[in-house]
N, C-alpha and C positions, 0 to 999 in steps of 0.2 A: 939706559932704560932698564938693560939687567937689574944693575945694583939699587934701583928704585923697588923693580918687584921685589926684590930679597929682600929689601928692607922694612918693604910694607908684611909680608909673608913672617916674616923673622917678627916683627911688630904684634901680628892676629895669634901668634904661635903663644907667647912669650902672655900678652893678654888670656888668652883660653890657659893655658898651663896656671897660670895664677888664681882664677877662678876656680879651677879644679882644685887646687890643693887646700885653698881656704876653705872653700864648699863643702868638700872630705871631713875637716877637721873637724871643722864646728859639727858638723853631721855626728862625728864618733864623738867630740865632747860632751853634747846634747844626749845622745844614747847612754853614755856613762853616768850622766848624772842622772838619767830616766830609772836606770837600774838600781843602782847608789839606793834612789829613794824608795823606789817600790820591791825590789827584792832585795833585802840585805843578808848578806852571807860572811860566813868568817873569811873565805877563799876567792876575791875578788879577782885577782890577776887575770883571769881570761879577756877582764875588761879591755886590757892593754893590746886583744888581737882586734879590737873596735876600729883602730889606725890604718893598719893597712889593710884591713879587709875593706873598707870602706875607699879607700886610696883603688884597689884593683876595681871596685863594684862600677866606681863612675868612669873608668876610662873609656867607655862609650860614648860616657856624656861629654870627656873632652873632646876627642873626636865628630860629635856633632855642633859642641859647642865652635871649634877651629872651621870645621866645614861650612857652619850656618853665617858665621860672620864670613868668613869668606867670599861667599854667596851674594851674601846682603851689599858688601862695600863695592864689589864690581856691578850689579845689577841696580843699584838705588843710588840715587847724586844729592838728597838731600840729608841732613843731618839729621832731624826730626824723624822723617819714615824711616831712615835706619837704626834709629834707637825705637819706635814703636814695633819695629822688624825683630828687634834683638829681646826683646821684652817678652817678644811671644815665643820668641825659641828658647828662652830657660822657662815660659809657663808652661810651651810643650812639653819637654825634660819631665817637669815635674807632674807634669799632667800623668807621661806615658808612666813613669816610674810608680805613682799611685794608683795605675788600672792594672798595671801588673800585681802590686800587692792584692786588689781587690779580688783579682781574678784567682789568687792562689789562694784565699780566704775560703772565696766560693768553693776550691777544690777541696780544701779540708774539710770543709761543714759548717763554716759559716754561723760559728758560736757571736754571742753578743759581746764576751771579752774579746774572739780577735776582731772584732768592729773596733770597737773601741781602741786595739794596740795601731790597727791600721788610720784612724783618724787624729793618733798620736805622733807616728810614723811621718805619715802625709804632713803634719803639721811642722815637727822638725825637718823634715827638709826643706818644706818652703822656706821658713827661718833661716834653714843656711844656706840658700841660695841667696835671699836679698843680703845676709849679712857680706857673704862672698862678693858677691857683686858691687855692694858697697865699699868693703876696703877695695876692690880694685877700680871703684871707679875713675880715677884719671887715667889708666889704661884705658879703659872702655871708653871714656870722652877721646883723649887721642886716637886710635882706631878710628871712630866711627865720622870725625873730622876732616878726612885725610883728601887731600886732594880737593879741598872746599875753599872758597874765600872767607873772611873775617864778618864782610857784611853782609855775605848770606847767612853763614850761621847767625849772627843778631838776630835777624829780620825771622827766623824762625823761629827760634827761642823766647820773643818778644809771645808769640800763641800757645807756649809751651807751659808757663804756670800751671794754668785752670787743672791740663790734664795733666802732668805730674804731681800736684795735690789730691786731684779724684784718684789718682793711682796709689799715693800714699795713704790715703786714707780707705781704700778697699784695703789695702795690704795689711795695715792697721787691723782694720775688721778682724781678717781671720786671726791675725797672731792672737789678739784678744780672745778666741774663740778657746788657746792651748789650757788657761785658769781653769776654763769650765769643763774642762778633762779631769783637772786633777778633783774639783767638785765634787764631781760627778764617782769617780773614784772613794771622794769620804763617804759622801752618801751610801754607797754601796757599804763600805767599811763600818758603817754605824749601822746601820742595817743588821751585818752580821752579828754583830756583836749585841743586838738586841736578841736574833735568835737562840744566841748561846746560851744569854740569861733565860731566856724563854723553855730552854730545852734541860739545861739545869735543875729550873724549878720544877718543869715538871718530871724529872726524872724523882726529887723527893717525893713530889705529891703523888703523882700515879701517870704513868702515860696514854695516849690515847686508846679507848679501850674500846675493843670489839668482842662480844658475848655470842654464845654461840646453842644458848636454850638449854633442852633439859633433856639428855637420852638415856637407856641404860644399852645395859653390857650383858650380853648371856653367854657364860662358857656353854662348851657341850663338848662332849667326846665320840669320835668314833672309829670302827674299826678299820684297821691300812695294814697290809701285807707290803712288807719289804721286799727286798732283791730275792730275798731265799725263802717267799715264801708264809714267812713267819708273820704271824698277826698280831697286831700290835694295837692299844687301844692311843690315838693322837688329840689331843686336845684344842681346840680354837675358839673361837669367840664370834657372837652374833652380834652386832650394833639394831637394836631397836628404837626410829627413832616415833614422837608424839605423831599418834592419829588427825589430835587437834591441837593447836599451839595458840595463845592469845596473849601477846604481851602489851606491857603500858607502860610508860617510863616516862619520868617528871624530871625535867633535868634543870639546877638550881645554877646560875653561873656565880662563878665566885672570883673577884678580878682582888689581882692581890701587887701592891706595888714594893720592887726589888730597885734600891738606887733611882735613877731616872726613867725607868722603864717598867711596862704595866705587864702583865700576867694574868691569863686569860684562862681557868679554871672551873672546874665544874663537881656538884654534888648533884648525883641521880639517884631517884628510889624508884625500883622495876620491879613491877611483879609479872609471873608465869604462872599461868593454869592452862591445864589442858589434859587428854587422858592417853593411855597408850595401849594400842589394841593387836596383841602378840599375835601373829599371824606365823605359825611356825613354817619355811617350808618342806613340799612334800618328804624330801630325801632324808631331814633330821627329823627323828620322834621326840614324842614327848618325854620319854623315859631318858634320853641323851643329856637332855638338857641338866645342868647341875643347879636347881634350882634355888639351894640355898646360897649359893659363892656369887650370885649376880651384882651388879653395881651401879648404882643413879649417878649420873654424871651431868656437870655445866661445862661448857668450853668459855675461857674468861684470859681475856691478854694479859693482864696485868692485874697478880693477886695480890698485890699491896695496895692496891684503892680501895680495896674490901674494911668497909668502915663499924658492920656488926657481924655476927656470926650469922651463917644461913643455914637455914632449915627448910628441909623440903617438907612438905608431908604427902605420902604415897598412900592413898589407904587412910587406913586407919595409922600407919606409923608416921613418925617424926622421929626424921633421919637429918644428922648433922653434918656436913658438907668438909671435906679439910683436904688441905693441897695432896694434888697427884692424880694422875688417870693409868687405870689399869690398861686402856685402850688408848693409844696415842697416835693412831692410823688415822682417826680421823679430825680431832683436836690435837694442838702440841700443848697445850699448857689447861689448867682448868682445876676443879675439885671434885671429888668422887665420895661415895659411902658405900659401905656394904650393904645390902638390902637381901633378906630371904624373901625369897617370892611363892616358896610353899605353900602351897593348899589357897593361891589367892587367883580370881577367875581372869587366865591371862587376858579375854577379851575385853578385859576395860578396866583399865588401870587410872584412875585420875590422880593429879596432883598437883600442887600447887607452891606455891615459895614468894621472899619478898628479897632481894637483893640491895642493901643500900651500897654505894659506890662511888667512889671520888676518881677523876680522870681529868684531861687537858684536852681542850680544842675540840676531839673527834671521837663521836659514840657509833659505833655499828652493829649492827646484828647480822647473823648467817641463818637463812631459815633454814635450818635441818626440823624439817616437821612435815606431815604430808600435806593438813591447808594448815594456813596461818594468817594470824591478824596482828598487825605493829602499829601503836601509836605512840608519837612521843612531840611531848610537851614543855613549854620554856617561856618565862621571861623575857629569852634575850633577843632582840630583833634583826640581829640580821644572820638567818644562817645560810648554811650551804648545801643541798641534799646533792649528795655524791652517792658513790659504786654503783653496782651494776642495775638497780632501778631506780626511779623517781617513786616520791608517796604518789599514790593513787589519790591524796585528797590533800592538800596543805592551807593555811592561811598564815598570814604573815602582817604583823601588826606591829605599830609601834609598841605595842605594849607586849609583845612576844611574838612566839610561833605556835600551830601546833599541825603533825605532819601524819597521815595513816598510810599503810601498805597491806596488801593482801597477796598471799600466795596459795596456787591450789595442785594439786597433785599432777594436773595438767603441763602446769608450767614449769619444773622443778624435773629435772634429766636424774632426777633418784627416785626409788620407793621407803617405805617406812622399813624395810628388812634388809641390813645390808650386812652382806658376809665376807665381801671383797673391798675395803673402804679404800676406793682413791680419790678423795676429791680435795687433796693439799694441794693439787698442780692447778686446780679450778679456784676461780676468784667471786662467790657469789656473795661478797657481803655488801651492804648499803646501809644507810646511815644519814647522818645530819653534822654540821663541824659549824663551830659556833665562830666567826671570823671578827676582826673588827673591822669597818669598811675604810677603807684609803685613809692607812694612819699614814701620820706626816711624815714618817719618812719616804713612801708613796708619790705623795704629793709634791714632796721637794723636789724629787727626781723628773717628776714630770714639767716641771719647775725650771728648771734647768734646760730642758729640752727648746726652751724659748729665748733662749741668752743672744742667741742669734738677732731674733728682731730687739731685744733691748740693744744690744749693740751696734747694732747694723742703722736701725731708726736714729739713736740719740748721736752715733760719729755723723749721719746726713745731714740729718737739723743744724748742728754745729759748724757742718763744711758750708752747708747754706747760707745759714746766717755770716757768717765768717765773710763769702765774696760780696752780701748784700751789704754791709757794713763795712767792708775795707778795712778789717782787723781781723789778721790770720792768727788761726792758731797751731803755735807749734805741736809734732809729732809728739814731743813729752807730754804735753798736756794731753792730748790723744790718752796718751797712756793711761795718765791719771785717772781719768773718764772712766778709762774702760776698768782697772781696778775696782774702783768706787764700783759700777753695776757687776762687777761679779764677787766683791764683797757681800754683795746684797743677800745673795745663796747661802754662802757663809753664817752671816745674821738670822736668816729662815731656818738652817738646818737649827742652829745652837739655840735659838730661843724657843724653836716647836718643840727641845725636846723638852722642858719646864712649864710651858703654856700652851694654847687648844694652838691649831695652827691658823686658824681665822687672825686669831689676838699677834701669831706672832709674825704672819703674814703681812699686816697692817705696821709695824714696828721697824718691820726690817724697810717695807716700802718707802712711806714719811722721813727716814733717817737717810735714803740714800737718797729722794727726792730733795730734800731739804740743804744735802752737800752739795749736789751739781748744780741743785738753784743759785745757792751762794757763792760757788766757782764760776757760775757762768756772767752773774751781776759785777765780779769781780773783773771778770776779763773784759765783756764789754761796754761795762759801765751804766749799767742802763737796767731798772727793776722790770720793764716794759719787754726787754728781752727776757728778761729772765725768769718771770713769770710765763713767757710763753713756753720755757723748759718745762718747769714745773706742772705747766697744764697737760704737756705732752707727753709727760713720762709718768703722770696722775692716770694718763687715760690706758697707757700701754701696760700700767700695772693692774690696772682694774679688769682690764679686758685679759691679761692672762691670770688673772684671779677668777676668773668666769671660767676659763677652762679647764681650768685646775678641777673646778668643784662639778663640771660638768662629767659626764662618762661618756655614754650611749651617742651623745649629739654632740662631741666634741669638736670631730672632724669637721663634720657641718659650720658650724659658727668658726669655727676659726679660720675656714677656707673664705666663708663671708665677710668675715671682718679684716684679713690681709688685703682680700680685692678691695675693700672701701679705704683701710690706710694707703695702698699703692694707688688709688684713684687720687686722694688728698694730697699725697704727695707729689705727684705729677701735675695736680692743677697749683699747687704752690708755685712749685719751680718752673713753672709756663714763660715767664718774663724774660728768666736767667739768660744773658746771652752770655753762651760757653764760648764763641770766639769773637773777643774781642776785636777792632780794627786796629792794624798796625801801623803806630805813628808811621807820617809821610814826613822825611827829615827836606 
């Protein structure tokens, strides 16, 4: 009776050690080749600590693994419940092992790549648990056998098909799900590499530029007594900015195509008028002021967009604008001129100027003025008004935009006289940024977030029709299947970047439509089946082509339309009987 237990125990031992170590390896083989492809380095070797770090990480899981069969064979006397028994203690394992990652995700901050590392993760190890499992399955059949008669097990086994195919073919499902990782990864990776070009070009053309109006500069000087006494005349600067400010700006888009990808650029002509009303105060006179040395200034991000020369005119003068600010406190980049202001009546100063100007994606303004009025005008239809206000007035049109703002001395935490300029740490600029709306690579990605129902729906239909017809299909073919629908992605990403994505959306559909139709006429002989593919997976792509292009009501409809596919499918499969009756011999 001893040497029975030992040898059953020596038997679960010998079983569980072998699962772990497969389970391990493939684990670290799968990790090595994950790294291999997405981080390549000249200095690979740490790879080779994947082995047995992986070897020490699961010896928990052997010890549940050893403990749980243990458990199962002395408490359960059939063969069946204890392989349904054992099935859920490696889906526990794997269950606990990916809430653990999840939970430590969430500890870090729960960025969208480690989602993405963790649904990769999650992914490789289920993979090496069934592969594990699988090489060791005649272990596992002996085990779970043990102390059973011949004609009980038959008589079980006999009910056992249905749900070892629905098991392999959930199983199926996810592994299918690991492709759409790596997709999902190009996409991203195409993606970037659009922005580069995008950010390239416009670093030639000009980049997004934010104007910051029209102020000037007044030194003055006055008297300071040092440590000992001694008086000394010190010199500083007054920032004056406009009484009244009224800008317009017409901004022209200019889409310019770089290789396969488009570039989104812009010509603006802005004009500024308004006057400036020198309010000195009490503590500096007027004799302080050094009235000839004063300076007209623009604040302007980027002075290579500057497509003619600018002139202001103050007065009666016309003054020429050229890179550099005498005052840099309160602008960092911009153009200045000298201006005498001699013998002219500080209380009203007007002036005016016309800016032409080339820039990418985003135009802003800073109101430095005490009131002011902003309009800006465009062509292009779909923009975005950002920073720290909305326009007070917009319309938006397929045939353009146009957008106004107003500030008044009310609202603006400055006055027009400033002697202490700190507002670099304050962020008052707003604007408009001219976007293109859900370019395809957008779209693909969202695209992808439905591989699931293409997968999940087209391995059902298939397992369905499969037991309604009494022509199984094997797990390779599974396979097959499920390439062919995540090729589909593939086709969507590389033809949208050549064509609209409607045209290439439709392309990529009919061509993977039209393989499974003829794979599936192929297997079960029959155009009557196999048109019912084609109907099905006509509908599944139209109805995620609906979502695609939807936004706002996405959620909505797509939660509508799962509940009505999961109705359909439930009243199809109404008839199925999942357990059969077991011949009486």
């Amino acid at each position: 009776m001893q040497s029975a237990l030992n040898n059953k125990l020596s038997a679960l031992a010998q079983m569980a050690i072998y699962i772990w170590i497969r389970t391990a390896l493939i684990f670290a083989l799968l990790l090595m080749v994950g790294f291999l492809l997405l981080l390549p380095e000249d200095d690979m070797s740490w790879l080779l600590a994947l082995v047995p770090g992986s070897l020490v990480a699961s010896i928990p899981s052997l010890v549940v693994v050893f403990v749980g069969t243990v458990i199962i064979t002395r408490t359960l006397d059939q063969y069946l419940r204890r392989l349904k028994s054992f099935l859920l203690l490696l889906a526990g394992i794997v269950l606990v092992h990916s809430a653990g990652m999840a939970l430590l995700i969430l500890f870090l901050g729960g960025r969208p790549e480690e989602w993405q590392l963790w649904m990769a993760l999650t992914a490789a190890l289920l993979l090496s648990v069934i592969l594990g499992s699988y090489l060791t399955r005649k272990r596992i059949y002996h085990v779970l056998i043990l102390n059973q008669s011949y004609q009980s097990i038959m008589e079980q086994q006999t009910n056992s098909p249905i749900l070892f195919k629905g098991i392999i073919t959930g199983v199926l499902i996810l592994l299918m799900m690991i492709p759409t990782l790596f997709i999902s990864s190009l996409v991203q990776e195409r993606k970037a590499r659009q922005r580069e070009i995008v950010e390239e070009d416009s670093k030639r053309w000009a980049g997004a530029q934010e104007l910051s109006g029209i102020f000037l500069v007044l030194p003055y000087e006055q008297p300071f007594k040092d440590e000992k006494g001694k008086e000394t005349m010190i010199r500083k600067e007054l920032v004056v900015l406009p009484e009244d400010l009224t800008v317009g700006s017409t901004m022209e888009p200019v889409v310019r195509t770089r290789s396969i990808y488009k570039v989104l650029l812009y010509r603006t002509d802005t004009k500024f008028s308004g006057h400036f009303a020198i309010q000195l105060p009490k503590e500096i006179l007027p004799e302080q002021v050094i009235w000839k040395d004063a300076s007209i200034n623009m604040g302007l991000s980027d002075i290579k967009g500057i497509e003619e020369k600018v002139v202001v005119k103050l007065g009666t003068q016309e003054l020429e604008l050229s890179p550099g600010l005498p005052n840099k406190e309160l602008v960092k980049t911009g153009l200045s001129a000298l201006v005498d202001l001699t013998g002219l009546d500080p209380a009203k100063l007007s002036f005016s100027t016309q800016l032409k100007l080339r820039g990418s994606e985003q135009l802003h303004f800073v109101p430095l003025a005490g009131n002011s009025t902003y309009e800006v005008k465009s062509t292009w239809p779909s923009p975005s008004f950002d920073g720290t206000s909305l326009p007070a007035k917009h319309l938006v049109q397929d045939s353009g935009f146009s957008a106004s703002w107003s500030f008044s001395k009310a609202n603006l935490p400055f006055g027009t006289i400033l002697r202490e300029v700190d507002l670099n740490e304050t962020d008052f600029s707003f604007g408009v940024s001219m976007i293109q709306p859900a370019d395809h690579y957008a779209k693909t990605e969202r695209s992808v977030k439905y591989a699931i129902l293409f997968i999940g729906l087209t391995f059902s239909l298939f397992f369905v029709i499969e037991l309604m017809q009494k022509k199984p299909v094997h797990p390779v073919q599974y396979v097959l299947i499920g390439i062919a629908l995540s090729v589909f992605y593939t086709l969507l990403l590389s033809v949208s970047e050549f064509l609209p994505f409607d045209s290439a959306y439709g392309i990529a559909a009919i061509a993977t439509i039209l393989l499974i139709t003829l794979y599936a006429n192929a297997h079960f002989k029959s155009w009557k089946t196999a048109s019912l593919f084609a109907l099905v997976l006509s509908c599944l792509y139209l109805f995620a082509f609906i979502l695609v292009r939807l936004e706002d009501t996405a959620l909505l409809v797509g939660s509508i339309g799962l509940f009505l596919i999961l109705a359909l499918v439930m009243y199809g499969t109404r008839k199925i009987n999942w357990y059969p009756a077991v011949p009486v011999s």
